[in-house]
C-alpha positions as CSV (number, residue, x, y, z in Angstrom):
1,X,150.1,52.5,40.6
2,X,146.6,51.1,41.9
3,X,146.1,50.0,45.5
4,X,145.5,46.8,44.5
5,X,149.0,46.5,42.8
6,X,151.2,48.4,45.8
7,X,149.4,45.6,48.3
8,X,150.6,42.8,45.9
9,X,154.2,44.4,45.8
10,X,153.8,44.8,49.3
11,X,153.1,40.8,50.2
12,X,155.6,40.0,47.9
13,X,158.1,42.0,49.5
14,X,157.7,41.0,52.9
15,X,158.5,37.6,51.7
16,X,161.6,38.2,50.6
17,X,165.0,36.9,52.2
18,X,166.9,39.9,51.3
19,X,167.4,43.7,53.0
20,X,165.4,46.5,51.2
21,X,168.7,48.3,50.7
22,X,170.2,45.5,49.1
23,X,167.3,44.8,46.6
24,X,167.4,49.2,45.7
25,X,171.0,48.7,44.9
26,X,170.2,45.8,42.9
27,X,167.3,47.3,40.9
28,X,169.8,50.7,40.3
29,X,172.4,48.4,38.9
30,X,169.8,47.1,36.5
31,X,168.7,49.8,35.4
32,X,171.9,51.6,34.6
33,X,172.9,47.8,33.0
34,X,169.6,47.7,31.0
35,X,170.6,44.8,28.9
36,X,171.5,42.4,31.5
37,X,174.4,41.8,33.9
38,X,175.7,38.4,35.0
39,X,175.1,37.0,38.2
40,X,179.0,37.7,38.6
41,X,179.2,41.2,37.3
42,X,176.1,42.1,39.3
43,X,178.0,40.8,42.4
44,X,180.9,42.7,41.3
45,X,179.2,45.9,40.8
46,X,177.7,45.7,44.2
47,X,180.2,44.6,46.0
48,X,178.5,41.7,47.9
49,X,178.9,37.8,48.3
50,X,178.3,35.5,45.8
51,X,175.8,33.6,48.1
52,X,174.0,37.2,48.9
53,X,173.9,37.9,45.5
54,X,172.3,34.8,44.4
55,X,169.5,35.5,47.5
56,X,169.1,38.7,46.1
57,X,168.2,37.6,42.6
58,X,166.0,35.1,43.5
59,X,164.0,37.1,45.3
60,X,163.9,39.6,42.0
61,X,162.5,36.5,40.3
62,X,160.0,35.9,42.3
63,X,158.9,39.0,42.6
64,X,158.6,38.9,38.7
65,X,161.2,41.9,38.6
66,X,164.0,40.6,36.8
67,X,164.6,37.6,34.5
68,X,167.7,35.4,33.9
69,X,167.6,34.7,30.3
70,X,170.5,33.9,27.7
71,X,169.2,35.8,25.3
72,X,170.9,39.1,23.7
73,X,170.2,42.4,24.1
74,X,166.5,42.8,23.1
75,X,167.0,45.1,20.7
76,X,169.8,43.2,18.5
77,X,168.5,42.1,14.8
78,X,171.4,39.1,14.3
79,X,174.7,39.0,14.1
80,X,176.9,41.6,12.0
81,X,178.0,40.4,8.7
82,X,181.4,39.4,7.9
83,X,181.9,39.1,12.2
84,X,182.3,35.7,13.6
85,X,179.3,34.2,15.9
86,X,179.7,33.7,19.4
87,X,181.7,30.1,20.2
88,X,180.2,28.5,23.6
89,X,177.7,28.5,25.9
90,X,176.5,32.4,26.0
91,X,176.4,33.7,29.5
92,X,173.5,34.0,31.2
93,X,171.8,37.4,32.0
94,X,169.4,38.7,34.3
95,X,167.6,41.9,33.6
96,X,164.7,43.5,34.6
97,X,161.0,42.5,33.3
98,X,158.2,44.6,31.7
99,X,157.0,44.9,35.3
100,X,160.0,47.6,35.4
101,X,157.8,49.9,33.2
102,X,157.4,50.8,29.7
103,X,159.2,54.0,27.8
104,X,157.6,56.3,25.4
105,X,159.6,57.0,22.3
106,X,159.6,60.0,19.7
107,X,162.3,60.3,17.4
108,X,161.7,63.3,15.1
109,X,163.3,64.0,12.1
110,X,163.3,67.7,10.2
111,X,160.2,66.1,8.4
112,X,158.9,62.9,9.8
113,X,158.2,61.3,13.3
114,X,158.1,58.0,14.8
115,X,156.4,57.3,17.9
116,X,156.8,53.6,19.5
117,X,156.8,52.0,23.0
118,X,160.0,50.0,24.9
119,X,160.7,48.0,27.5
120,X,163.7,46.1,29.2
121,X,162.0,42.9,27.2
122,X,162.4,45.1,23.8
123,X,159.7,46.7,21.4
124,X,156.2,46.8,22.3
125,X,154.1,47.3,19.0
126,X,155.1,48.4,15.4
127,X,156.3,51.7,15.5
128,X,154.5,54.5,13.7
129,X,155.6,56.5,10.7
130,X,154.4,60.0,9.7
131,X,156.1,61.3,6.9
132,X,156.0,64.5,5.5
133,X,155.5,66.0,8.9
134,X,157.1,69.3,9.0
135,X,158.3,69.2,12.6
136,X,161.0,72.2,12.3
137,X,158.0,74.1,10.9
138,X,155.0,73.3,13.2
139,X,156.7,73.9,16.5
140,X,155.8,72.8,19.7
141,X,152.5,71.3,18.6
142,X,154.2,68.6,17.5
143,X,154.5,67.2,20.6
144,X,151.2,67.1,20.8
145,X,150.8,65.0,18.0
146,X,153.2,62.7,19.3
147,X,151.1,62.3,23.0
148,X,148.2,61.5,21.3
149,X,149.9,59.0,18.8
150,X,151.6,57.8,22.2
151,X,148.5,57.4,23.7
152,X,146.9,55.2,20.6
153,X,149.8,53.3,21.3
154,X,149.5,52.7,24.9
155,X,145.9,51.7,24.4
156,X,146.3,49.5,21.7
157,X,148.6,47.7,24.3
158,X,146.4,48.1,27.3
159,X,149.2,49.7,29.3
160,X,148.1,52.2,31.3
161,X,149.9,55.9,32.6
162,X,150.7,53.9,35.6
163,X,153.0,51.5,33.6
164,X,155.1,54.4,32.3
165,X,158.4,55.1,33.5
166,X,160.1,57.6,30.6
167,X,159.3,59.1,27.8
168,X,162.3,60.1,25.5
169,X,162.7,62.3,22.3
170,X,165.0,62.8,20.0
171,X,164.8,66.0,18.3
172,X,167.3,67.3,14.9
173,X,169.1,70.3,17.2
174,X,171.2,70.6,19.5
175,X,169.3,69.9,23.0
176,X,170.9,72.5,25.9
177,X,171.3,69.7,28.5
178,X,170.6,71.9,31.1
179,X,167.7,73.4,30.0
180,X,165.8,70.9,27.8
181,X,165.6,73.6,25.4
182,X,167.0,74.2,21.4
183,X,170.6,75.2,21.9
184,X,170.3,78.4,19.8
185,X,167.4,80.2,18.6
186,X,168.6,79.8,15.1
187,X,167.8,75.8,15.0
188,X,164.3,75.2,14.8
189,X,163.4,78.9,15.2
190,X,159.9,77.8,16.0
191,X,161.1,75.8,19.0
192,X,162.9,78.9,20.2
193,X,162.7,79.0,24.2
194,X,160.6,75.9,24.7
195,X,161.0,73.6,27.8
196,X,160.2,70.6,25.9
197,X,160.8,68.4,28.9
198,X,158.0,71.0,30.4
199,X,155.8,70.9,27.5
200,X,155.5,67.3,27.7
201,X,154.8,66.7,31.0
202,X,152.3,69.3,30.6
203,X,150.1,67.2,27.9
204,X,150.6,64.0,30.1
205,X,146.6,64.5,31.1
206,X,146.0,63.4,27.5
207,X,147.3,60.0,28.4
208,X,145.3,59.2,32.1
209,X,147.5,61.0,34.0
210,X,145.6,62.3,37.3
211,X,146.4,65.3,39.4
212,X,149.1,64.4,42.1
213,X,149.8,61.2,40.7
214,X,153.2,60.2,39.7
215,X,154.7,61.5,36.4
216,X,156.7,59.3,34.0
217,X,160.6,61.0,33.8
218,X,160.6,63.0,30.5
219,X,164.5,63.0,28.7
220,X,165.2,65.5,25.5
221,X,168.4,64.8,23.4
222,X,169.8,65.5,20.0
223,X,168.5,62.4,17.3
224,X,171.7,61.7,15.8
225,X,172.9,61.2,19.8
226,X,169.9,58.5,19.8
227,X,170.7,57.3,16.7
228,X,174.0,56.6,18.0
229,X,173.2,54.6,21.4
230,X,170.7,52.5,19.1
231,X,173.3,51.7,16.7
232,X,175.3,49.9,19.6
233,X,172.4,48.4,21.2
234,X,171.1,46.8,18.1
235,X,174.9,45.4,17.5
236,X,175.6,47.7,14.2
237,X,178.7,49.1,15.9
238,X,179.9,45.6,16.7
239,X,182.5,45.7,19.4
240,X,183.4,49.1,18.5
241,X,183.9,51.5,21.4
242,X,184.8,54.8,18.6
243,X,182.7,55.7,16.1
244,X,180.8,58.4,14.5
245,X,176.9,58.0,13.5
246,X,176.8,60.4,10.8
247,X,173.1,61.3,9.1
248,X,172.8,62.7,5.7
249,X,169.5,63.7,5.3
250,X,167.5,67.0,4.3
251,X,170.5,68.4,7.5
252,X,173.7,66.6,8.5
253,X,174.4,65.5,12.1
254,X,176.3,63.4,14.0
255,X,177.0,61.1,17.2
256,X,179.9,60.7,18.6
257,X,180.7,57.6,20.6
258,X,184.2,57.6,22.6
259,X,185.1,55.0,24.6
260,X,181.7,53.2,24.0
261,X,179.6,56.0,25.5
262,X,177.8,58.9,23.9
263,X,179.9,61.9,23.9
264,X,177.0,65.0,24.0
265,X,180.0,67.8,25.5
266,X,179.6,70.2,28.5
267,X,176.2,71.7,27.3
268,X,174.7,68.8,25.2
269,X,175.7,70.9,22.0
270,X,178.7,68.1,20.0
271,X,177.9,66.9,17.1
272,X,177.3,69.5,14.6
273,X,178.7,67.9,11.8
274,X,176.5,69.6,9.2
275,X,177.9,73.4,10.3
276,X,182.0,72.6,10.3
277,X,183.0,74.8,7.4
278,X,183.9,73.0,3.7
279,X,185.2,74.7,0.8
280,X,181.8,76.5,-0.4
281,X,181.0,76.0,-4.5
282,X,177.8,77.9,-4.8
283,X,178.1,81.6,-6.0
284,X,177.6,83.4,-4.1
285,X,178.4,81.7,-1.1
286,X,175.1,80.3,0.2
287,X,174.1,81.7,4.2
288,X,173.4,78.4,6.3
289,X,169.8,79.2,7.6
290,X,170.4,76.8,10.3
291,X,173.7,78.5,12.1
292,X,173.6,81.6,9.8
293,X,177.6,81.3,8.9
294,X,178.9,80.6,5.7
295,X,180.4,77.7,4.4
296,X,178.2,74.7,6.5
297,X,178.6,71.7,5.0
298,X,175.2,70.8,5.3
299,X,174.3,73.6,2.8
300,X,176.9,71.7,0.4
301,X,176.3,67.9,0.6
302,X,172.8,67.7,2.5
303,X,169.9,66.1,0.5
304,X,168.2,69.4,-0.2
305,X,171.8,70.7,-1.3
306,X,171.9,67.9,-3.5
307,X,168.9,68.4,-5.3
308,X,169.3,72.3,-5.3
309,X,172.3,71.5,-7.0
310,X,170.8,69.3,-9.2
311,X,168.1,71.5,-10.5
312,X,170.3,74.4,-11.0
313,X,173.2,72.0,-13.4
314,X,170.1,70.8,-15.3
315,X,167.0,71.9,-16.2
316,X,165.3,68.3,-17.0
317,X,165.1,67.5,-13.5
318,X,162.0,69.3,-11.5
319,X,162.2,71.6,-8.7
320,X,161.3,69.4,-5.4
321,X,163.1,66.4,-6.8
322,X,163.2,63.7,-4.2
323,X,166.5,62.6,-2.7
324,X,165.2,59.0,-3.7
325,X,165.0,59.8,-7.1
326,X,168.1,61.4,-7.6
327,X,169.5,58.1,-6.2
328,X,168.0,56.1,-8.0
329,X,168.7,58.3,-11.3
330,X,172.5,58.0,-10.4
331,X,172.5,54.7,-10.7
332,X,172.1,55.1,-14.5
333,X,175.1,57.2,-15.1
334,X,175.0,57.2,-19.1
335,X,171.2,58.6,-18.7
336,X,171.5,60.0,-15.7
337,X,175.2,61.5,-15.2
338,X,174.2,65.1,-13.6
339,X,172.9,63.0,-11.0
340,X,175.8,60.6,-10.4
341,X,177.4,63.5,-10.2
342,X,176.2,65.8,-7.8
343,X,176.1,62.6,-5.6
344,X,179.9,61.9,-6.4
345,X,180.8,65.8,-5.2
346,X,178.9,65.5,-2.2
347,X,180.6,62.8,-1.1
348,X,183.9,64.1,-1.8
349,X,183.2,67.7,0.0
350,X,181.6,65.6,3.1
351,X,185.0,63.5,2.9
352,X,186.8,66.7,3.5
353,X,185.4,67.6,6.2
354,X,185.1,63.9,7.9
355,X,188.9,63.6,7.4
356,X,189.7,66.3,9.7
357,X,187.0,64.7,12.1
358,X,188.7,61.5,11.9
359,X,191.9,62.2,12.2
360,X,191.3,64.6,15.6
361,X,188.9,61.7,16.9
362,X,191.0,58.5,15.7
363,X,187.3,56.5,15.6
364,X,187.4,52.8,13.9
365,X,184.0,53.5,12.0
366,X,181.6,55.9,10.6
367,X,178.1,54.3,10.4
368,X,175.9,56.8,7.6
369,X,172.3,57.2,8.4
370,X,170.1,59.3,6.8
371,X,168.1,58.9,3.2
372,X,171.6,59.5,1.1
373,X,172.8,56.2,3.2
374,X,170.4,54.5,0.1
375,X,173.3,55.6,-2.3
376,X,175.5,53.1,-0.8
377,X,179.3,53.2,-2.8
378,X,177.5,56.2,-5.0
379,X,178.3,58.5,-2.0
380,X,180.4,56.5,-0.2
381,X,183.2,56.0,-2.4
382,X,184.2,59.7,-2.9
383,X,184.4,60.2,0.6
384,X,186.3,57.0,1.3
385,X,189.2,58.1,-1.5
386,X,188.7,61.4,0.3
387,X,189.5,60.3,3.5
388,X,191.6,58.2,2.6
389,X,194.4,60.9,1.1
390,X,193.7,64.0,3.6
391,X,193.2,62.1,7.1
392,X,196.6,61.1,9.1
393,X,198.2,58.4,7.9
394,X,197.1,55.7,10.6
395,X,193.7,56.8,10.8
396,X,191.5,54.6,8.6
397,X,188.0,54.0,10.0
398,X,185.6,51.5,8.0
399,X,182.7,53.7,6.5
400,X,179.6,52.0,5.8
401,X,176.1,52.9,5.2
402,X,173.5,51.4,7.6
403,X,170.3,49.4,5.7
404,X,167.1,50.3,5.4
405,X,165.5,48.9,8.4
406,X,168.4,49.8,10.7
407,X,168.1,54.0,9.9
408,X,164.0,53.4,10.4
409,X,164.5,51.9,14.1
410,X,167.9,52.8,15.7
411,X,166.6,56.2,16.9
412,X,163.7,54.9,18.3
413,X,165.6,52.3,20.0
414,X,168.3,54.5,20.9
415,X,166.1,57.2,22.9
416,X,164.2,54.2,24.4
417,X,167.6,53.3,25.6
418,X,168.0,56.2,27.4
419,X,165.0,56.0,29.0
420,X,165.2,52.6,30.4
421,X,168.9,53.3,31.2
422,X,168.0,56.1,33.6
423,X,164.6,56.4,34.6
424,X,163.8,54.6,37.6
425,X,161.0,51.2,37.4
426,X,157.4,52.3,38.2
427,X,158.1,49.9,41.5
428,X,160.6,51.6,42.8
429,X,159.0,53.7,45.3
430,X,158.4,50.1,46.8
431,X,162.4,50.5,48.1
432,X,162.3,53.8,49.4
C-alpha cells in the first residue's frame, strides 16, 4: 500500500469514535460474513450494544470500508425458478467495499482455465476462457499462464498488486490441505510434489510485486469444492444446507455440502466421486489411470468414457468425438440411437453409484455440472429411475442439471469466495 494511502487511512482513523479493537473485530466478522451481516447479526456476533454497534458502522462508512446496502449477495443471477420471491422489505446489509481488496481467481479444469477478478462488490471484468488448455498435461507452467492472464486482468482494471488480497485456485484433484500439494502422485502426475501455494507466490514479481512488500494470501482447493461454495453463493442451491455438486466432464468429481458448509474431510481429499467402484462393462476391465484401481466410475460414465464407448459400439462415429456432439446426436434417437444410448447407460451406472451416496449422505439435491449437464433428462433420467429404486426409501434428493452460464461461473465465483471469506482486507494492518 503507498504512503500516500496508509497517511489517508491514518487521518481517517484518528477520526473515528470507535476503539481500534472494536473496529478489527468488526472488519473479521465481515470478512468471514462476506456477503453482508445485519446491523443486528453483526451486534450479535460481536457481542456489543446496539448503540456501539451502530458507532462502529458508521465509522466503517466513513472510512469507505463497508457499505449498507439491500441488495443480495453480489454474486446471485435472480431468483431460483419455481421458488417464491422474497415478501417485504429485504433487510438491509452492510458489507465490506472494494477498498477491502480484490481476489484473483483460477479455476482449472482437466482442459480449460478461467482466470477472473472479485471483490466483496462482486465480479470485476469478464472472465477469461481458454479452452483446450491441457492443464493435467502441462504442469506447473500453467500457473504461469494464469499470473500473466491475471496480470492482463488487473491492468485492464488499473488495480494494482497493492489492491490484492487472495488469489484462489481451483484445481481437478484432490488438494492435501496441509500441504497445498496433489493428494497423490497418481492425479495430475505432472503436478506431482508441487507447492502450488509456493509456486504462486513465487511468480507474484510478474504482477508488481516488490521485494519485502506485502504478499496477497494464496488458497489451493479441489474445483468441484469451488464449484460447490459458488453454487450457494450464486443462490442455485436455494435454501438448501445438503447437497452434492456433482461434475461430469472429461473426470467426475464432487462437492459435498453438509449443513450448508463445504465438507473437504481431514486432509482436503472428500469428494472422489469419479473413483467409488461401479459394476465395470468394458472387457477387460479398464485400469483407472487416475487412481490406478479397477472399476472407477469415471472410467464408465465420464465424457471420454462416453465417447470411447461410443466409438467402439459404432464405427460411423469418429475417434475424438466431442461430448457436445454426442449430445446433440442423442437427441435424434431414430438417427442417432448408439448415442442416446451410451448416454442412457451412463446415467444409469452413475445412478448406482449416487444412490449409495445418497442414501449414506441423506442430501435434498444433486446439482450436475460439467459438459454432460447439456444432456439435461438424456442423462438425467436414468439416473433419477436409478436412484430412485436402489437408494433408502426416504431419501429422494431433487437432481437437476445446472445451465449453461451457471457451470461457466460458479467455480470462479466459488474460489473467489474463499478468498474474500478468509483473506484478510489490504487495510488491515491499519488495526494491528
Amino acid at each position: 500500500m503507498s504512503r500516500e494511502k496508509d497517511r489517508a487511512i491514518e487521518t481517517a482513523l484518528s477520526e473515528t469514535t470507535s476503539s481500534q479493537r472494536n473496529l478489527r473485530r468488526a472488519v473479521e466478522a465481515l470478512t468471514e460474513a462476506w456477503d453482508g451481516l445485519s446491523r443486528s447479526q453483526l451486534a450479535s456476533w460481536l457481542a456489543l450494544s446496539r448503540p456501539t454497534v451502530t458507532g462502529l458502522v458508521d465509522d466503517l462508512l466513513n472510512l469507505n470500508w463497508a457499505e449498507e446496502t439491500e441488495d443480495l449477495s453480489p454474486f446471485i443471477w435472480s431468483p431460483r425458478r419455481g421458488e417464491p420471491p422474497q415478501k417485504g422489505r429485504p433487510e438491509r446489509t452492510i458489507r465490506l467495499t472494494e477498498r477491502a481488496g480484490y481476489v484473483g481467481v483460477i479455476h482449472a479444469g482437466h482442459t480449460t482455465l478461467r482466470v477472473g477478478l472479485v471483490s466483496s462488490a462482486g465480479p470485476k471484468l469478464k472472465p477469461r476462457r481458454t479452452s483446450n488448455f491441457e492443464v493435467e498435461e502441462i504442469g506447473p507452467p500453467a500457473l504461469g499462464v494464469a499470473v500473466s492472464i491475471l496480470g492482463e486482468h488487473m491492468r485492464n482494471a488499473g488495480i494494482a498488486i497493492d489492491e490484492l488480497r487472495a488469489i484462489s485456485i481451483g484445481l481437478p484433484a484432490p488438494i492435501d490441505s496441509r500441504t497445498s500439494e496433489v493428494a497423490s502422485p497418481s492425479f495430475m502426475r505432472n503436478w506431482a510434489r508441487t507447492d502450488i501455494r509456493k509456486s504462486v507466490l513465487a511468480l507474484l514479481p510478474q504482477l508488481g510485486l516488490r521485494s519485502g512488500a506485502h504478499q496477497p494470501e494464496v488458497f489451493v482447493e479441489n474445483e468441484a469444492n469451488a464449484m460447490a461454495r459458488g453454487a450457494i453463493a450464486a443462490g442455485f442451491a436455494g435454501k438448501t444446507e445438503d447437497f452434492l455438486l456433482l461434475k461430469i466432464s472429461s473426470g467426475i468429481g464432487a462437492g459435498a455440502v453438509l449443513g450448508g458448509r463445504i465438507y473437504t474431510g481431514a486432509t482436503g481429499g472428500a469428494g472422489e466421486f469419479g473413483h467409488l467402484p461401479v459394476c465395470d462393462w468394458s472387457e477387460p476391465r479398464t485400469l483407472c489411470p487416475r487412481c490406478l484401481r479397477h472399476g472407477c466410475i469415471e472410467v464408465v460414465s465420464s465424457a471420454a468414457a462416453i465417447a470411447q464407448r461410443l466409438t467402439t459400439k459404432s464405427k460411423k462415429y469418429p475417434r475424438g468425438i466431442l461430448p457436445s456432439t454426442i449430445i446433440e446426436n442423442a437427441k435424434d434417437p431414430v438417427r442417432h440411437q448408439e448415442c442416446h444410448q451410451v448416454i442412457s447407460e451412463a446415467g444409469e451406472r452413475i445412478g448406482e453409484v449416487l444412490a449409495s451416496v445418497v442414501s449414506f449422505l441423506d442430501v435434498e439435491r444433486v446439482l450436475v455440472a460439467g459438459v454432460m449437464a447439456e444432456a439435461g433428462d438424456l442423462l438425467l433420467g436414468p439416473m433419477r429411475n436409478v436412484v430412485d429404486k436402489k437408494a433408502i426409501n426416504f431419501t429422494r434428493p431433487k437432481i437437476e442439471a445446472l445451465d449453461r452460464r451457471a457451470r461457466a461461473e460458479i467455480g470462479l465465483y466459488g474460489s473467489g469466495v474463499l478468498g474474500l471469506s478468509k483473506a484478510k482486507p489490504v487495510f488491515f494492518s491499519q488495526l494491528e
